[in-house]
N, CA, C and O of each residue as an XYZ file, in Angstrom:
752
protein
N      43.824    145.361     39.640
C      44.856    144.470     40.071
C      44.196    143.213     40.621
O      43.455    143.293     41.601
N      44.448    142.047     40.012
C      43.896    140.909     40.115
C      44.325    139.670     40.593
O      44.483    138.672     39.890
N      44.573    139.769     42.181
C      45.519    138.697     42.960
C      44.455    137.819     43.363
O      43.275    138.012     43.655
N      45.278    136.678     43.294
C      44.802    135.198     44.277
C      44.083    135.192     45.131
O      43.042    134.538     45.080
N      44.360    135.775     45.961
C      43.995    136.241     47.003
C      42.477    136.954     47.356
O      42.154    138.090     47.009
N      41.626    135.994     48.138
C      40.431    136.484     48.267
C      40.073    137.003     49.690
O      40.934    136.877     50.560
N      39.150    137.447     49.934
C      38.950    138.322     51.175
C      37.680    136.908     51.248
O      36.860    136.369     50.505
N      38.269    136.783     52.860
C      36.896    135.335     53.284
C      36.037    136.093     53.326
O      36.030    137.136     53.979
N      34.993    135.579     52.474
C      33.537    135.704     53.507
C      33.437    135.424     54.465
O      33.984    134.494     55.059
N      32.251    136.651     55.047
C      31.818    136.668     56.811
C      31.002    135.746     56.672
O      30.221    135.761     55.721
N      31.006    134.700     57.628
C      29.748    133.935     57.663
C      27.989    135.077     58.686
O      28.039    136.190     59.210
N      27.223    134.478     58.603
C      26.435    134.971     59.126
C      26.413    135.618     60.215
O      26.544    134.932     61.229
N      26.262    136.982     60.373
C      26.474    137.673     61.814
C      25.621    137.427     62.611
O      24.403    137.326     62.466
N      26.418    137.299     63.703
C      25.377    136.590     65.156
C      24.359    138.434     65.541
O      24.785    139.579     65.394
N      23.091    137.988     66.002
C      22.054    138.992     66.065
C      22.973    140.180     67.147
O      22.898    141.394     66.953
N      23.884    139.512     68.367
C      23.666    140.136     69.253
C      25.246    140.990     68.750
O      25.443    142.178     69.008
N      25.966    140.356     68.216
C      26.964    141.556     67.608
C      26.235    142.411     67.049
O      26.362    143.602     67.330
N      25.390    142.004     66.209
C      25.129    143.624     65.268
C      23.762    144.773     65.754
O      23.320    145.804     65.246
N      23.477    144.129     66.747
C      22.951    144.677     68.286
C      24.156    145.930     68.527
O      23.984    147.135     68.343
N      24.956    145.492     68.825
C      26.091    146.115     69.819
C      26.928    146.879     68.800
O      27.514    147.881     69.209
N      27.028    146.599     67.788
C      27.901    147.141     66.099
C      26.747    148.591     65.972
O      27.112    149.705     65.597
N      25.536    148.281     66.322
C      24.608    149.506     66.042
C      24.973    150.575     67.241
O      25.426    151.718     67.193
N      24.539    149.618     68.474
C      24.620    150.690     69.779
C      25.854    151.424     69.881
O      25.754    152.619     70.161
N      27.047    150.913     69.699
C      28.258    151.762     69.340
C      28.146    152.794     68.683
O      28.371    153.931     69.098
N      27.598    152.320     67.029
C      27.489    153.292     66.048
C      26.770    154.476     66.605
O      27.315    155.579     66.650
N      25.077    154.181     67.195
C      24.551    155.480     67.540
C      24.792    156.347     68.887
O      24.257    157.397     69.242
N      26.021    155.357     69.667
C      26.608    156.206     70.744
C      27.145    157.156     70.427
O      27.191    158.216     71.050
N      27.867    156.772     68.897
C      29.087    157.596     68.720
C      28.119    159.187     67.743
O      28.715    160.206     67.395
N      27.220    159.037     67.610
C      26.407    159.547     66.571
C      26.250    160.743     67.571
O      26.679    161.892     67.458
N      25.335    160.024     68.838
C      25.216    160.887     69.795
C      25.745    161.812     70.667
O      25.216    162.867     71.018
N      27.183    161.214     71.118
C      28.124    161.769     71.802
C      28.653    162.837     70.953
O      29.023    163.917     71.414
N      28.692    162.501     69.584
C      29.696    163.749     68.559
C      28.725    165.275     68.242
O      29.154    166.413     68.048
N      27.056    164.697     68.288
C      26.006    165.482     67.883
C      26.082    166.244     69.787
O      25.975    167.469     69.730
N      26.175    165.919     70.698
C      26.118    166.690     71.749
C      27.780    167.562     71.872
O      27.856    168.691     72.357
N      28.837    166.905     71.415
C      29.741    167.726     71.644
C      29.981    168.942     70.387
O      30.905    169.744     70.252
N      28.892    168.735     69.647
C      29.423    169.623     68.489
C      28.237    170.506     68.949
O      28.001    171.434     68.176
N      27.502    170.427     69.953
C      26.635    171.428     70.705
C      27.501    172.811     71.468
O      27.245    174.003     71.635
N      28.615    171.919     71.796
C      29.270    172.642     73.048
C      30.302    173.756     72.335
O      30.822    173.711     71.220
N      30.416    174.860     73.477
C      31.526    175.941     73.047
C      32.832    174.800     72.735
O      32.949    173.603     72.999
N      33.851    175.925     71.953
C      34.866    175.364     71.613
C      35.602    175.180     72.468
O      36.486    174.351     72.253
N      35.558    175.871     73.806
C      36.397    175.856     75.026
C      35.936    174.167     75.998
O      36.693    173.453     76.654
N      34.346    173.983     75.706
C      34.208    173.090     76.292
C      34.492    171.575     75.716
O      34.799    170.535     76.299
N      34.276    171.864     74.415
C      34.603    170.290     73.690
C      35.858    169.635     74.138
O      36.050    168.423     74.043
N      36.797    170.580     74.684
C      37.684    169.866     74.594
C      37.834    169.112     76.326
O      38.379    168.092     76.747
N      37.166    170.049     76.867
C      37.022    168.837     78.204
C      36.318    167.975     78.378
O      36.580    167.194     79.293
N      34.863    167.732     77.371
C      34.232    166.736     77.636
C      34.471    165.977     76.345
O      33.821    164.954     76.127
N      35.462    166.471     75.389
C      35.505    164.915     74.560
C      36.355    163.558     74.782
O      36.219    162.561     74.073
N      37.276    163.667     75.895
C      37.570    162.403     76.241
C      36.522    161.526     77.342
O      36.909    160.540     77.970
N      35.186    162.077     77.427
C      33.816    160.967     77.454
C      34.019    159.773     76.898
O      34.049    159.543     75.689
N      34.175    158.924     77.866
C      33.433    157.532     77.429
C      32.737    156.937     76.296
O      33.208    156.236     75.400
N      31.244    157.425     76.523
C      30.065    157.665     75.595
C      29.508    158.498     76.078
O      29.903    159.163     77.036
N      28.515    158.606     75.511
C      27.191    159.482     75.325
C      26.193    159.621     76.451
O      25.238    160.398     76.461
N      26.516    158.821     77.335
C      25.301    158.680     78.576
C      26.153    159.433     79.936
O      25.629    160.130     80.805
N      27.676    159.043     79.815
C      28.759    159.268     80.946
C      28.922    160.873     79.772
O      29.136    161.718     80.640
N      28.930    161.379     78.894
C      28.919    162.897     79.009
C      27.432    163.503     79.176
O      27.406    164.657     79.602
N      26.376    162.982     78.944
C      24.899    163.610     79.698
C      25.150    163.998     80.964
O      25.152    165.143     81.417
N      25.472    162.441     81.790
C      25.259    162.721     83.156
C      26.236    164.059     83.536
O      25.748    164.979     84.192
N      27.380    164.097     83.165
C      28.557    164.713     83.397
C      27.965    166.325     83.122
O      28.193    166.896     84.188
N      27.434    167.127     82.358
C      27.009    167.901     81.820
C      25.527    168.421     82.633
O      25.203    169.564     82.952
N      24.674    166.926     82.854
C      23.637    167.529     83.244
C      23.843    168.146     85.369
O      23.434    169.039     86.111
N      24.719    166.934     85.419
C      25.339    167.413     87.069
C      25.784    168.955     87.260
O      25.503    169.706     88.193
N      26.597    169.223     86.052
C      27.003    170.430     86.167
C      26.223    171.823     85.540
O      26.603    172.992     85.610
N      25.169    171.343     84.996
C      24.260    172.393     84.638
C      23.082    172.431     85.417
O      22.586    173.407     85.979
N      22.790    171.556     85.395
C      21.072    171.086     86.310
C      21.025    171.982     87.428
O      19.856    172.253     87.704
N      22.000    172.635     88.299
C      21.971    173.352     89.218
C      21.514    174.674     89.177
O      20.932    175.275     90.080
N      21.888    175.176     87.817
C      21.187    176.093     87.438
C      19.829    176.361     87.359
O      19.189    177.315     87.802
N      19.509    175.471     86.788
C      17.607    175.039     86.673
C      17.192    175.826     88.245
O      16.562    176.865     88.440
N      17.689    175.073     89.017
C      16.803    175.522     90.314
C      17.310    177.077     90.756
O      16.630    177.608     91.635
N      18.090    177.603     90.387
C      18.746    179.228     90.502
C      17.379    179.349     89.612
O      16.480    179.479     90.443
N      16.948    179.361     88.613
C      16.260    180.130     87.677
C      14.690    180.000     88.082
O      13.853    180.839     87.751
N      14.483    179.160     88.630
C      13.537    178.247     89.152
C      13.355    179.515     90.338
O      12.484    180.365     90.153
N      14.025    179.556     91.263
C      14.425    180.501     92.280
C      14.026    181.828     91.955
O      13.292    182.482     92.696
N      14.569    182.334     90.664
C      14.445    183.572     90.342
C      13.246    184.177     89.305
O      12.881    185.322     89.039
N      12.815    182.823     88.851
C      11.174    183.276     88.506
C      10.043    183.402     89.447
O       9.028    184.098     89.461
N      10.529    182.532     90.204
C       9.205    182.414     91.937
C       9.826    183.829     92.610
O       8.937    184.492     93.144
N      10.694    184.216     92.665
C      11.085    185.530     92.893
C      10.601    186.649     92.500
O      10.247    187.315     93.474
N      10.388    187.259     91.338
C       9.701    188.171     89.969
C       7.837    187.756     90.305
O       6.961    188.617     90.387
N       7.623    186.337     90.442
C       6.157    186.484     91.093
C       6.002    186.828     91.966
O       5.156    187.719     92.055
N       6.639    186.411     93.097
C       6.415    187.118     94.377
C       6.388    188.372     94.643
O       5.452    188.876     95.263
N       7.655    189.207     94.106
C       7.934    190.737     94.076
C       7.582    191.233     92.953
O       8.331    192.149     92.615
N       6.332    190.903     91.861
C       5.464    191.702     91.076
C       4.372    192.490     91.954
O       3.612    191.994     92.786
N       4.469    193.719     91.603
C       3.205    194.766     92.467
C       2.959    195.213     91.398
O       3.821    195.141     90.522
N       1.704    195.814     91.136
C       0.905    196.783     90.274
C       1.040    197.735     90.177
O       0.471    197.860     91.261
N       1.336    199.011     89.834
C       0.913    200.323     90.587
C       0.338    201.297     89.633
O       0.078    201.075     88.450
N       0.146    202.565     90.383
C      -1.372    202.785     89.913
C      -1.036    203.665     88.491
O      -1.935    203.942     87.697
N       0.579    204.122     88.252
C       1.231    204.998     87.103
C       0.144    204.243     85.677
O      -0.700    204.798     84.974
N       0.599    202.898     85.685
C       0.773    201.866     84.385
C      -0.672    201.513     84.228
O      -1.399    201.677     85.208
N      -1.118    201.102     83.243
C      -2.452    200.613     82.898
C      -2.505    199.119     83.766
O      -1.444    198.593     84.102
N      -3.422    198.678     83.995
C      -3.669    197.637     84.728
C      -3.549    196.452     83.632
O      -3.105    195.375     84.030
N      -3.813    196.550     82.669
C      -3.695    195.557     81.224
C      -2.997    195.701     80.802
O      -3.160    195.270     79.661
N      -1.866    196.199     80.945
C      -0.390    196.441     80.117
C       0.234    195.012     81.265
O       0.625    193.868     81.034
N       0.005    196.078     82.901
C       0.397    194.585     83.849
C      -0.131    193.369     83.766
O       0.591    192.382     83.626
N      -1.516    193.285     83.845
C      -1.911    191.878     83.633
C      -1.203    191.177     82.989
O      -0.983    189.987     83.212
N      -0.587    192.100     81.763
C       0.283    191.259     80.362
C       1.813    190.543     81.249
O       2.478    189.507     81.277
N       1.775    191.486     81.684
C       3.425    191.400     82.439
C       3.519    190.355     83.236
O       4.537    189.671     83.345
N       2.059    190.101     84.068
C       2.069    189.340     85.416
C       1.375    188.068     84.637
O       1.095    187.021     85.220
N       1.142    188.296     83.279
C       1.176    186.475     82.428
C       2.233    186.379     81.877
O       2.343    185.188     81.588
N       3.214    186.989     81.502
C       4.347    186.682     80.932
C       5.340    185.709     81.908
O       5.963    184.680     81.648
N       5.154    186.773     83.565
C       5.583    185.426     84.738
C       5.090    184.293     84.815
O       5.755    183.262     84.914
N       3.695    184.368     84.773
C       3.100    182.966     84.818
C       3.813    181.745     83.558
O       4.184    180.594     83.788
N       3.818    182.235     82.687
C       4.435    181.761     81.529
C       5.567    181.403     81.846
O       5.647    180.219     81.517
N       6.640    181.779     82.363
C       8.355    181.314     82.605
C       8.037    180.432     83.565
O       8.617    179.354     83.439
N       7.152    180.545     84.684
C       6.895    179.833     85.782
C       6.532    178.354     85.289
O       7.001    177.314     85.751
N       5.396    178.506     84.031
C       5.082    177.369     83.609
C       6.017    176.356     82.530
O       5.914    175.167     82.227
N       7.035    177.521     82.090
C       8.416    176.723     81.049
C       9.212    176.100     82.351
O       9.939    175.132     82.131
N       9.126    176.531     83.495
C      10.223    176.381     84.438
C       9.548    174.614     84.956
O      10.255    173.812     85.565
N       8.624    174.430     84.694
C       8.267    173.015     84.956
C       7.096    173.114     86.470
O       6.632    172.172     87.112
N       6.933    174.273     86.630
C       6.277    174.458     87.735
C       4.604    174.797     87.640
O       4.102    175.699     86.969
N       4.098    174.103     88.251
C       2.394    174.356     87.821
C       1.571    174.928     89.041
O       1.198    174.442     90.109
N       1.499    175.638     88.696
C       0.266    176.319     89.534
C      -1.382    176.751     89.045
O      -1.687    177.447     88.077
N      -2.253    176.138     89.985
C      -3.613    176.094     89.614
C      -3.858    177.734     88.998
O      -3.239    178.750     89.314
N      -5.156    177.553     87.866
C      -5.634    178.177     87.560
C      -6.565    179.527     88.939
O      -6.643    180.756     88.964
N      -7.004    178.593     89.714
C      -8.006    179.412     91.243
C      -6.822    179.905     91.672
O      -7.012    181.023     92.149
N      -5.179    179.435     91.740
C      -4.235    180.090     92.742
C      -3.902    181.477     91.890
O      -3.643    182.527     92.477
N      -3.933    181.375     90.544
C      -3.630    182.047     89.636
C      -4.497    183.679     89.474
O      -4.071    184.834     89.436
N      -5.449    183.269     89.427
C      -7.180    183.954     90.038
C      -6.964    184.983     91.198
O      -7.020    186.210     91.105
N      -6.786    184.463     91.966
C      -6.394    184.645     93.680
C      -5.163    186.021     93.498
O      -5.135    187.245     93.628
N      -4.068    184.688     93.048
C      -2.436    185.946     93.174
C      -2.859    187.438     92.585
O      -2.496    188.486     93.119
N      -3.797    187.353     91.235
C      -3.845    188.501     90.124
C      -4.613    189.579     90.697
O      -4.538    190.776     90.418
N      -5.666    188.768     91.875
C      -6.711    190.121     92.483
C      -6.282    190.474     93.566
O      -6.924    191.406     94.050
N      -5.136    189.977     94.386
C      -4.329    190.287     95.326
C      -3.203    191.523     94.675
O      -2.958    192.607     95.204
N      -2.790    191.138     93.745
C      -1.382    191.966     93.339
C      -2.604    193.405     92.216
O      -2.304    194.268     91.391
N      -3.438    193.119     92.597
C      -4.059    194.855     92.290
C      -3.955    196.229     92.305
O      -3.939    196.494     93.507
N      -3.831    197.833     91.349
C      -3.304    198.269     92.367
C      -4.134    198.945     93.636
O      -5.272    198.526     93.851
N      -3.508    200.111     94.578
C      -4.152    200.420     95.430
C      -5.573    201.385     95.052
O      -6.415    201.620     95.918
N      -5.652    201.716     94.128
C      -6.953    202.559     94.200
C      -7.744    201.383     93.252
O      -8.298    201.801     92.235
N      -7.802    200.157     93.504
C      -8.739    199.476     92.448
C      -9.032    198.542     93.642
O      -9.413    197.379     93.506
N      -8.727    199.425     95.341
C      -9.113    198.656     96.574
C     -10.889    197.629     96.692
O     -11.292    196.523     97.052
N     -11.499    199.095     96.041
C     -13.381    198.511     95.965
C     -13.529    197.354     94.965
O     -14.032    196.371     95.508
N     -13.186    197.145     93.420
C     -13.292    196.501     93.157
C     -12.230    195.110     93.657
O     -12.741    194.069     93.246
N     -11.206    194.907     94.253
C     -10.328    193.861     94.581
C     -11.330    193.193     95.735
O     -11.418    191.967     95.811
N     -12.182    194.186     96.751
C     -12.916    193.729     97.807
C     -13.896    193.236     97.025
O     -14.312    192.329     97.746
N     -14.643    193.205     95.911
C     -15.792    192.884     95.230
C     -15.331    191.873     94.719
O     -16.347    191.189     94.597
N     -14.326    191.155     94.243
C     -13.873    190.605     93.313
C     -13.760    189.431     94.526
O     -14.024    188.246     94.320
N     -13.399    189.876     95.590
C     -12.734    188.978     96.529
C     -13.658    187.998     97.550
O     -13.301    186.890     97.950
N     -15.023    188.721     97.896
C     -16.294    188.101     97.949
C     -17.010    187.526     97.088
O     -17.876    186.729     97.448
N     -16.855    187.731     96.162
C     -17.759    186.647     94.774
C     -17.743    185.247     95.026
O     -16.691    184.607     95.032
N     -19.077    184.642     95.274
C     -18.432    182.898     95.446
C     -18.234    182.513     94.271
O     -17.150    181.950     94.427
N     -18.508    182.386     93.086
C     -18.353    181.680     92.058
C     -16.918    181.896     91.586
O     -16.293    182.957     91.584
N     -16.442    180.477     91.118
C     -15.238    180.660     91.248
C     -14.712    181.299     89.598
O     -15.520    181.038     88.706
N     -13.915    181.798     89.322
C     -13.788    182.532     87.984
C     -12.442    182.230     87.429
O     -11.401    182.391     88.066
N     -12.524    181.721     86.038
C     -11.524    181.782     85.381
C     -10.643    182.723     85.255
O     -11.073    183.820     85.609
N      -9.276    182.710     84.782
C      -8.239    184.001     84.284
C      -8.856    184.614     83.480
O      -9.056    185.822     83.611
N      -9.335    183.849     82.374
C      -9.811    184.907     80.971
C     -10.840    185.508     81.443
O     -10.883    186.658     81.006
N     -11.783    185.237     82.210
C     -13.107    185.859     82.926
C     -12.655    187.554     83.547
O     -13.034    188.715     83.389
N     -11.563    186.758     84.360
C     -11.098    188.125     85.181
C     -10.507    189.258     84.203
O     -10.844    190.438     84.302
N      -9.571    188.771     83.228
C      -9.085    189.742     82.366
C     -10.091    190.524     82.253
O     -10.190    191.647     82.749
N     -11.242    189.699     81.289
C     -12.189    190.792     80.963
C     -12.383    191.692     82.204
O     -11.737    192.725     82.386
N     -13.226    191.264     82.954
C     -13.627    192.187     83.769
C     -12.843    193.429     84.292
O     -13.147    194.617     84.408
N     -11.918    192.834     84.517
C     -10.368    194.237     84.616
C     -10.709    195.153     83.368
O     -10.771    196.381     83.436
N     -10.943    194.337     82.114
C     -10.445    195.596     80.795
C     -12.234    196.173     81.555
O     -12.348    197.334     81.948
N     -13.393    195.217     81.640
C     -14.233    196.875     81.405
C     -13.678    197.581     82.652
O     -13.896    198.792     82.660
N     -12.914    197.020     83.856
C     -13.567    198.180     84.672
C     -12.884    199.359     84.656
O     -13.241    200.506     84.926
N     -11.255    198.634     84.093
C     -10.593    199.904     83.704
C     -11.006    200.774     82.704
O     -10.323    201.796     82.630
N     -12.153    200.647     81.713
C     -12.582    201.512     80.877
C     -13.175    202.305     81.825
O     -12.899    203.500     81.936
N     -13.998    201.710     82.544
C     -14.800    202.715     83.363
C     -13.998    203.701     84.504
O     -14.342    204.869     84.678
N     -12.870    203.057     85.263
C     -12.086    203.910     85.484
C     -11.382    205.195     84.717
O     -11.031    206.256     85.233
N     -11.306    204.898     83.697
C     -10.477    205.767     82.548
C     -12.103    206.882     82.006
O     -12.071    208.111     82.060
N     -12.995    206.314     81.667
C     -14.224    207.200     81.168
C     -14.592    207.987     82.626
O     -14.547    209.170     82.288
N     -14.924    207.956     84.033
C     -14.433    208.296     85.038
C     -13.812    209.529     85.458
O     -14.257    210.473     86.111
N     -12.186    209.211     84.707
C     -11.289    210.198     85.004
C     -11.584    211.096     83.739
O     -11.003    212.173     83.871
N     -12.348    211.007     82.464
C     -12.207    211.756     81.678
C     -13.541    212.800     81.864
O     -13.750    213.820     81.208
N     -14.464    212.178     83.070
C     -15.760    213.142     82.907
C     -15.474    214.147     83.885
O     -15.967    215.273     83.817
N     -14.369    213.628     85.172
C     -14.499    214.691     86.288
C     -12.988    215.484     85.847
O     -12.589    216.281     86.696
N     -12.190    215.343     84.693
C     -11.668    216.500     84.277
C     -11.750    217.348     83.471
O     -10.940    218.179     83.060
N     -13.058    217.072     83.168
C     -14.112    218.129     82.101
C     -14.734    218.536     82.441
O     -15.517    219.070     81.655
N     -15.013    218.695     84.082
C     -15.555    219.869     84.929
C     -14.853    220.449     85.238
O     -15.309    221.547     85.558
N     -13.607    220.350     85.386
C     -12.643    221.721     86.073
C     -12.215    222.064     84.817
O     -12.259    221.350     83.815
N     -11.786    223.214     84.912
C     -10.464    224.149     84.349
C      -9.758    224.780     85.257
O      -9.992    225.222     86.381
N      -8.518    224.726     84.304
C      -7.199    225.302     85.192
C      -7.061    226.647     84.615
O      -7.428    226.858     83.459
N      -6.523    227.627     85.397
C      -5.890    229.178     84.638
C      -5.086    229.450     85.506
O      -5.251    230.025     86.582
N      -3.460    228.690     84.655
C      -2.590    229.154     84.949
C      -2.282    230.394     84.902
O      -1.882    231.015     85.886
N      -2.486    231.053     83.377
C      -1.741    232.630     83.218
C      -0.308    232.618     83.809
O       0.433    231.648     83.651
N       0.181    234.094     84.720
C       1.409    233.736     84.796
C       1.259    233.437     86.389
O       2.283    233.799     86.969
N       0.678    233.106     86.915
C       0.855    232.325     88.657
C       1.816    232.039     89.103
O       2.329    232.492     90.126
N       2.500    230.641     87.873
C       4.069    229.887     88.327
C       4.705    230.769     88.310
O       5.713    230.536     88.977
N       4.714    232.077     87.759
C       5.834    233.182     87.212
C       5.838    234.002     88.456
O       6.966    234.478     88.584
N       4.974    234.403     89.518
C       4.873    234.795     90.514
C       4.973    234.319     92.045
O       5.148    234.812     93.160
N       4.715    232.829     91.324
C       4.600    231.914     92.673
C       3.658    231.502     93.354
O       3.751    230.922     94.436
N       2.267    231.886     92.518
C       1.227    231.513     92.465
C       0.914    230.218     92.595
O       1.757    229.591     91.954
N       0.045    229.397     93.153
C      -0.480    228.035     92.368
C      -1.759    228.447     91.237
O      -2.588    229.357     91.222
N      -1.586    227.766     90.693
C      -2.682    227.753     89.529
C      -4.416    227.912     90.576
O      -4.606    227.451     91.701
N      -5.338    228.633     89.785
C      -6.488    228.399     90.240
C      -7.406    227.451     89.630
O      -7.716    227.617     88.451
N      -7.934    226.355     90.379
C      -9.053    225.695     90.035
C     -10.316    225.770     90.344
O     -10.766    225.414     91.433
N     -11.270    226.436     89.012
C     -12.505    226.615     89.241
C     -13.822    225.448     88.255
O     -13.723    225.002     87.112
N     -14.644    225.318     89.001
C     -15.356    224.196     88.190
C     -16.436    224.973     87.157
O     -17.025    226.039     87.331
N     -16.463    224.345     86.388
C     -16.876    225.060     84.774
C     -18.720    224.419     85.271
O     -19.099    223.422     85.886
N     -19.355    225.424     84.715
C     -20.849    224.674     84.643
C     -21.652    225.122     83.503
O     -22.777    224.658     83.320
């Protein structure tokens, strides 16, 4: 269809409109890409936003509080991690880096020497001699240093427990059945 009628040309667009023709555009880019983040329950309260900066703030006010609850409750889990003597000491070590790890997503840094320190403190109780040995050493020692040393000494703890229960034997027979305790005599 071929009317008279022409559509004016735009003359040259001034820089600072199409400045502002963009910043619109990628407000709107932004604001739609964060609300299509949100539950369906929430879109609908934060899509009458402004823009994109007035629903951040709006969002981060009301979430950000959380951060420090979690923040709270990982410095919590470090603090009230203990060892004890049931569990392998390297199963915990694993456990008591996995805290260190949330501690360190949580934005919170703590030195490597404090790190050192907390791990030969939170020891358990029968690994008292080596925690006192560990605890006089001047040289100062890395984490990975200490790991090791934990895995040999727990080998040697564990080779240890396997030589002095290969001197006894037990003979139950029927004892429990009588009310006996079992007798322990050492084998030679």
């Amino acid at each position: 269809m071929a009317t008279s009628e022409t559509i004016p040309e735009s003359g040259p667009v001034h820089p600072s409109v199409a400045v502002v023709d963009a910043w619109k555009h990628s407000d709107f880019l932004c604001k739609n890409y964060i609300l299509n983040g949100l539950d369906n329950a929430l879109y609908n309260v934060y899509s009458p936003m402004v823009n994109a900066k007035a629903l951040w703030e709006s969002l981060e006010r009301k979430y950000k509080t959380e951060d420090a609850g979690s923040k709270k409750f990982v410095v919590g889990k470090f603090l009230d991690f203990k060892m004890v003597d049931s569990k392998t000491v390297i199963s915990q070590v694993q456990e008591f880096q996995l805290i260190l790890h949330d501690i360190h997503a949580e934005g919170m840094v703590l030195g490597e020497s404090f790190q050192v320190a907390a791990l030969i403190e939170k020891l358990p109780p029968t690994w008292k001699d080596f925690k006192n040995y560990l605890k006089h050493k001047r040289k100062e020692m890395k984490l990975e240093d200490l790991i090791v040393r934990l895995r040999i000494e727990e080998d040697n703890h564990q080779s240890e427990k396997k030589a002095v229960s290969s001197q006894f034997s037990i003979h139950v027979g029927d004892c429990w059945h009588w009310g006996f305790k079992p007798i322990v005599e050492k084998l030679e």
